[in-house]
C-alpha positions in Angstrom: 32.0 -3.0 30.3 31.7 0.7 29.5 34.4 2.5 29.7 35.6 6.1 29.3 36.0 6.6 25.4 39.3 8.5 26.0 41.0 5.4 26.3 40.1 4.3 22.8 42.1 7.3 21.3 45.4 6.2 23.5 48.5 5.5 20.8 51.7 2.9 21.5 55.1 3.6 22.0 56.2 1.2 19.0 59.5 0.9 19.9 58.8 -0.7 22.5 57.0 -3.7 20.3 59.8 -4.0 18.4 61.8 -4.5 21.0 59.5 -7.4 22.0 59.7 -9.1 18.8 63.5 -8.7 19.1 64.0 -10.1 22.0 61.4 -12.7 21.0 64.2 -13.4 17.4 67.0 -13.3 19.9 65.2 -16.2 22.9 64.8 -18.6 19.3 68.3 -18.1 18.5 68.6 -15.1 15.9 71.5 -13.1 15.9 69.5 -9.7 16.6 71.4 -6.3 16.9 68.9 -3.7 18.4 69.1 -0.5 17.4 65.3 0.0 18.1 65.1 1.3 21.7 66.5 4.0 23.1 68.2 3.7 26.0 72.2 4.0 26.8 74.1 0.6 26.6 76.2 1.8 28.9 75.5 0.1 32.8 74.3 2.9 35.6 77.9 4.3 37.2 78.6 2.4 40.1 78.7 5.4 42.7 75.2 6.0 41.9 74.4 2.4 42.0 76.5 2.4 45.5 74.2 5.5 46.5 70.8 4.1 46.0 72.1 0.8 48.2 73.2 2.9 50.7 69.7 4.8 50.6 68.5 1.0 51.7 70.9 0.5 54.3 70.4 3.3 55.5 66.7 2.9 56.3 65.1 5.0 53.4 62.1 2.7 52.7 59.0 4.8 53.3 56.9 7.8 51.5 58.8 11.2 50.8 57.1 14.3 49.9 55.2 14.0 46.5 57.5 16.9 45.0 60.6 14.7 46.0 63.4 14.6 48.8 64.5 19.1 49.7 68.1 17.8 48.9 67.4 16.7 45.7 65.1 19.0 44.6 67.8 21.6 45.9 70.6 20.0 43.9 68.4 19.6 40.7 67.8 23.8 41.2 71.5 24.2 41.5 72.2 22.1 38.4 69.6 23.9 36.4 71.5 27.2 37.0 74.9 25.6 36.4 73.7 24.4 32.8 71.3 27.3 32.1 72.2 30.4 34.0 68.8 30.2 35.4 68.0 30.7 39.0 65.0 28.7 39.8 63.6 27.9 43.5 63.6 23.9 44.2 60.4 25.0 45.2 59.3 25.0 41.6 61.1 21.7 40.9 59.0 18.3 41.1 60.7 15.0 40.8 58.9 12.5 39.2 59.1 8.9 38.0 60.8 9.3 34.4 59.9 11.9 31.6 56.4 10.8 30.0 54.9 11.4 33.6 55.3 15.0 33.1 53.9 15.1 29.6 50.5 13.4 30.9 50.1 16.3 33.7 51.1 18.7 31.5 49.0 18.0 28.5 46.1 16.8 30.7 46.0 20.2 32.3 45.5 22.0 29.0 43.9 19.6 26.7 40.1 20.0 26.4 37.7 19.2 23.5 37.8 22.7 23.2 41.8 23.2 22.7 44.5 23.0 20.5 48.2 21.9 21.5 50.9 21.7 19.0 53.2 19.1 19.2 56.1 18.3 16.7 55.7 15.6 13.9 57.9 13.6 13.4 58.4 13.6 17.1 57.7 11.8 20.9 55.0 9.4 19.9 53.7 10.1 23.4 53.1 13.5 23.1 50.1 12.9 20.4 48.8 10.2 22.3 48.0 12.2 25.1 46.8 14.9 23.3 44.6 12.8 21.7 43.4 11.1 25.1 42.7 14.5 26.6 40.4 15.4 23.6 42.1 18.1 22.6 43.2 19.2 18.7 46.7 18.0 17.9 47.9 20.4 15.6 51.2 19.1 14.3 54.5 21.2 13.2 56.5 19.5 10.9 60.3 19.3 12.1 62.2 18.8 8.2 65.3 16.9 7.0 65.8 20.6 5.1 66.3 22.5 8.5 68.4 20.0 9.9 65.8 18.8 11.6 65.7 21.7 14.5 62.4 23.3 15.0 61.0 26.6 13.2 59.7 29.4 15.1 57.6 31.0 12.4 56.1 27.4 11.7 55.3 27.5 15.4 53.9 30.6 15.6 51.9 30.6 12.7 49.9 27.8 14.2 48.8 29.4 16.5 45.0 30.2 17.0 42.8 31.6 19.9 42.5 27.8 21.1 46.2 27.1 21.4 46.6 26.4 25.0 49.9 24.4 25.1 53.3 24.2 22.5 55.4 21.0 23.1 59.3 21.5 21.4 62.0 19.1 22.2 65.5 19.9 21.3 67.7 18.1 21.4 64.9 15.4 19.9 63.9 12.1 20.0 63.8 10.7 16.8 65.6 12.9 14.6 68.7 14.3 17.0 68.0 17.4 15.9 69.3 20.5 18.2 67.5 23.9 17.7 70.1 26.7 17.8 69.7 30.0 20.1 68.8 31.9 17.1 65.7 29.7 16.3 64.5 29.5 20.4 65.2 33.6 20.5 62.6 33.7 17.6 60.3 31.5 19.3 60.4 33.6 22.6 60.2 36.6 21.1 56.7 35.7 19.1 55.0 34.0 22.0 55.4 37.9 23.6 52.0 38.5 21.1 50.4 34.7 22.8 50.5 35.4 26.6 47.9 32.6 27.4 50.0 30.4 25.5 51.7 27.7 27.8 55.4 25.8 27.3 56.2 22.3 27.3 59.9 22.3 26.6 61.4 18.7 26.5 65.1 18.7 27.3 65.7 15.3 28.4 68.4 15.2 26.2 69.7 18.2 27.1 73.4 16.9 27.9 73.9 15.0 24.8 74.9 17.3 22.6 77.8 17.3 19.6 80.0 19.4 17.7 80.5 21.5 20.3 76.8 22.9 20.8 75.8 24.1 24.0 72.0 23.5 24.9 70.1 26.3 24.9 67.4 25.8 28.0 64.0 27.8 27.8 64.3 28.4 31.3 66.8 30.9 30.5 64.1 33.3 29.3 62.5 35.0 32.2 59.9 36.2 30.0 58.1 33.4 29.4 58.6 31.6 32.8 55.4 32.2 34.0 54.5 30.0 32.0 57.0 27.1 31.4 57.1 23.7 32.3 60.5 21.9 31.7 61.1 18.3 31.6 64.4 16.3 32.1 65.6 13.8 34.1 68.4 11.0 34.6 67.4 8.3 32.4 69.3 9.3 29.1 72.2 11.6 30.9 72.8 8.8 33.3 72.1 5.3 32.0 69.5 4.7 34.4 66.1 3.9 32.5 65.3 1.5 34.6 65.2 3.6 37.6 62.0 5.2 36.4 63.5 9.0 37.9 62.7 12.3 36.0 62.0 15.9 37.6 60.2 18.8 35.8 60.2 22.7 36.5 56.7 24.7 36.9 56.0 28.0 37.4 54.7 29.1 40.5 50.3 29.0 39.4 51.1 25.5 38.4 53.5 23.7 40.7 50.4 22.7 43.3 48.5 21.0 40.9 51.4 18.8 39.7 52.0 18.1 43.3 48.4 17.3 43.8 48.4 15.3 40.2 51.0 13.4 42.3 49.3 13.0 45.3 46.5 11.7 43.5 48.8 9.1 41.0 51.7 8.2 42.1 52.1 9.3 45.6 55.9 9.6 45.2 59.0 8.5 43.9 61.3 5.7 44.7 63.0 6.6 47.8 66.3 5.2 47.1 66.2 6.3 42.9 65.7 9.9 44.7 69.1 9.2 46.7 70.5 7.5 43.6 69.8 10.9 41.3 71.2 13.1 44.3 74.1 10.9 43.6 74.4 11.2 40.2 73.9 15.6 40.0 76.8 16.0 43.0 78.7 13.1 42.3 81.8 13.3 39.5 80.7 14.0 36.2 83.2 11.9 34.0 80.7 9.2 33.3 78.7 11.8 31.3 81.5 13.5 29.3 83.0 9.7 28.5 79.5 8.3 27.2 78.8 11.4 25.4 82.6 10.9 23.7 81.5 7.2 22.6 78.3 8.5 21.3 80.0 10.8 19.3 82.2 8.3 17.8 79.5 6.1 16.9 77.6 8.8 15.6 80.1 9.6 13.2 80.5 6.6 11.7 76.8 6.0 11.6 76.6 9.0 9.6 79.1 7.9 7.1 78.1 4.2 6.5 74.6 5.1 6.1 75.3 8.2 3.6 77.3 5.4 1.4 74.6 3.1 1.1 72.5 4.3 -2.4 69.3 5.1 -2.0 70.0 6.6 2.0 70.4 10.2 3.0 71.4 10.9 6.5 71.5 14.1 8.1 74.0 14.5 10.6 72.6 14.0 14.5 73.6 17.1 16.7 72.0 15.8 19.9 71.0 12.5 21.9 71.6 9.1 20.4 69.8 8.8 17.1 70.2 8.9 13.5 67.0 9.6 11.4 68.2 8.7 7.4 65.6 9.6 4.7 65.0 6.2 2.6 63.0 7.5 0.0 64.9 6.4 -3.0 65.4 2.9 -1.8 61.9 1.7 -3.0 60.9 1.1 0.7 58.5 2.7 2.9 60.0 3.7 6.1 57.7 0.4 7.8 58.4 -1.9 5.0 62.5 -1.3 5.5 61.8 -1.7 9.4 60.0 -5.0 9.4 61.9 -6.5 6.4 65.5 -5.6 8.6 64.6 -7.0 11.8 62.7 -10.5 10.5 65.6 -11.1 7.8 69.1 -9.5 9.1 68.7 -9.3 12.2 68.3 -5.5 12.9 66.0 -3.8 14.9 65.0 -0.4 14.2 61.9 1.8 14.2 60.2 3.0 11.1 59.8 6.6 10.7 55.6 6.7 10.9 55.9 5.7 14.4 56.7 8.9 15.4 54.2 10.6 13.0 53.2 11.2 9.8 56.0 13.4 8.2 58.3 10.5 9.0 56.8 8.4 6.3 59.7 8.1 4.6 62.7 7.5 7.1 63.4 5.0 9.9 65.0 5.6 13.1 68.8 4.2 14.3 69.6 4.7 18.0 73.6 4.5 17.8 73.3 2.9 21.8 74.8 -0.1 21.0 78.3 -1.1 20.7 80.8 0.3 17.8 81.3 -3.0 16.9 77.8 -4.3 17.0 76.3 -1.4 15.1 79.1 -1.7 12.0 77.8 -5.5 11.9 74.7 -3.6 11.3 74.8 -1.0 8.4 77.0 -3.9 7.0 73.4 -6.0 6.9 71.5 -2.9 5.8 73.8 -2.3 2.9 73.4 -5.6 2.0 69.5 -5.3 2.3 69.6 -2.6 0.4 72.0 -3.6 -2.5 69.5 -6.7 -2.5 66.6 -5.3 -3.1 68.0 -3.2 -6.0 
């Protein structure tokens, strides 16, 4: 068969291999601890369970519109504002079926053999694979341990050339937990006033997992550049519901008809009852947020703690979302070498830094998602690993 070359330059989502071989430990009778994937531990909240049932009962069982249900694109406008300040029409607002579908239309509409997108390294491994799929240059920006992992404008700007179509940030991020402050994203604004051509992916699907008292600072609260921004988010992450495959995205006005035609043309539409479900989960009580944030926090900090007391680990100190991203350097492993040798002989899964490009050669990835008591078993086994091999 001869098939389109593009899909020879497709990457992996490792984490999601690792989980396999976890769960392939765990069937033979290991005691495996995963601290690989990231999703919440925590079970969807049962009025938004209780809503998508109802969508059933109720008779929701056919197509809606490719952009999603009015309601809950309404709702998802209204929620925008609250968390933003930004007034956006739900006629700019797509709902699609999780996060990574909006990084394929977004990327596939700017990335040509002829272009450049920059992407952030170590970051989304998704985000180079399309890139790479679509032809296009993937210029990396390195996100560093030094800056506390939250993104540089002048390292952004300075990348760009006359063939930079599209810049992907993500804050808070996935794998680092970094959170850029306003400061940084004021910077970033300002410069891309000299790069009008210059489109925005801005990746906020963590945007409500935040520590420390931060507040997340949305791109969509910059009127100047909305012409040119697409958002992502969604309910996966904010809501424990991965599994419902439920994201929505924001697109200025030249480009919300061709994401609803990329949809027309893909996917159709989404899940009618997830759409009920997430219309749920915006208007419903938001408790179930604050308390998993809360228990993130608190295993956050003692991930933080037990890692920095283990020689040879450095950990930075997450401010967003639900990983930890500790330099291992001096521990005489490579970031793969400490992944593989956790999970096949204590019992850990994690994700080695590389996975998610190449500055994150030396570092491996914790998602704190797992239980308090279940992750001290953990760093317990990677002390001991460590200690071990010293």
């Amino acid at each position: 068969m001869r098939l389109n070359p593009a899909f020879g330059r497709l990457g992996d989502e490792n984490a999601f291999k690792v989980l396999a071989r976890a769960n392939m430990l765990a069937a033979k009778g290991r005691d495996i601890i995963n601290l690989g994937i990231g999703q919440p531990d925590f079970p969807t909240p049962e009025h938004i369970v209780e809503a998508g049932i109802k969508a059933l009962r109720d008779g929701h069982h056919g197509y809606t519109p490719a952009t999603g249900i009015p309601q809950l694109r309404e709702s998802v406008a209204d929620n925008l504002a609250i968390h933003s300040g930004a007034k956006v029409s739900p006629e700019n607002i797509l709902i699609a079926p999780g996060g990574k579908v909006t990084m394929h239309m977004a990327i596939m509409m700017f990335g040509t053999q002829e272009t450049e997108i920059i992407y952030p390294d170590p970051g989304f491994p998704i985000y180079r694979s399309m890139i790479d799929f679509t032809g296009a240059k993937a210029v990396p920006v390195s996100i560093r341990e030094e800056n506390g992992f939250a993104i540089s404008a002048k390292d952004i700007l300075s990348r760009i050339t006359d063939k930079t179509r599209l810049i992907i940030i993500n804050s808070p991020a996935n794998p680092t937990g970094g959170a850029t402050p306003k400061s940084e994203i004021d910077k970033l604004v300002s410069g891309l006033g000299k790069h009008p051509d210059v489109a925005i992916l801005s990746d906020e699907i963590y945007s409500r997992m935040l520590f420390d008292g931060l507040e997340h600072q949305s791109l969509a609260a910059y009127p100047s550049i909305r012409d040119r921004l697409i958002i992502l988010d969604g309910w996966s992450k904010t809501y424990a519901m991965t599994g419902w495959r439920l994201g929505w995205s924001l697109w200025p006005d030249k480009l919300i008809d061709l994401a609803r035609k990329f949809a027309v043309n893909s996917y159709s539409c989404v899940n009618a009852s997830a759409q009920y479900a997430g219309l749920a989960a915006i208007t419903g009580p938001q408790d179930c947020v604050t308390s998993m944030v809360d228990e993130f926090d608190r295993r956050r900090k003692l991930v933080v703690s037990k890692l920095n007391a283990i020689q040879g680990i450095r950990c930075a100190t997450p401010k967003g979302a639900f990983y930890a991203f500790p330099n291992i350097s001096k521990t005489g492993f490579s970031g793969n070498q400490l992944s593989h040798t956790l999970l096949e002989d204590y019992g850990v899964s994690t994700v080695a830094g590389m996975d998610f490009g190449n500055q994150g050669k030396d570092f491996i990835r914790l998602s704190f998602a797992n239980s308090f008591e279940n992750i001290e078993k953990a760093l317990e086994r990677i002390g001991t690993c460590i200690a071990r091999a010293n």
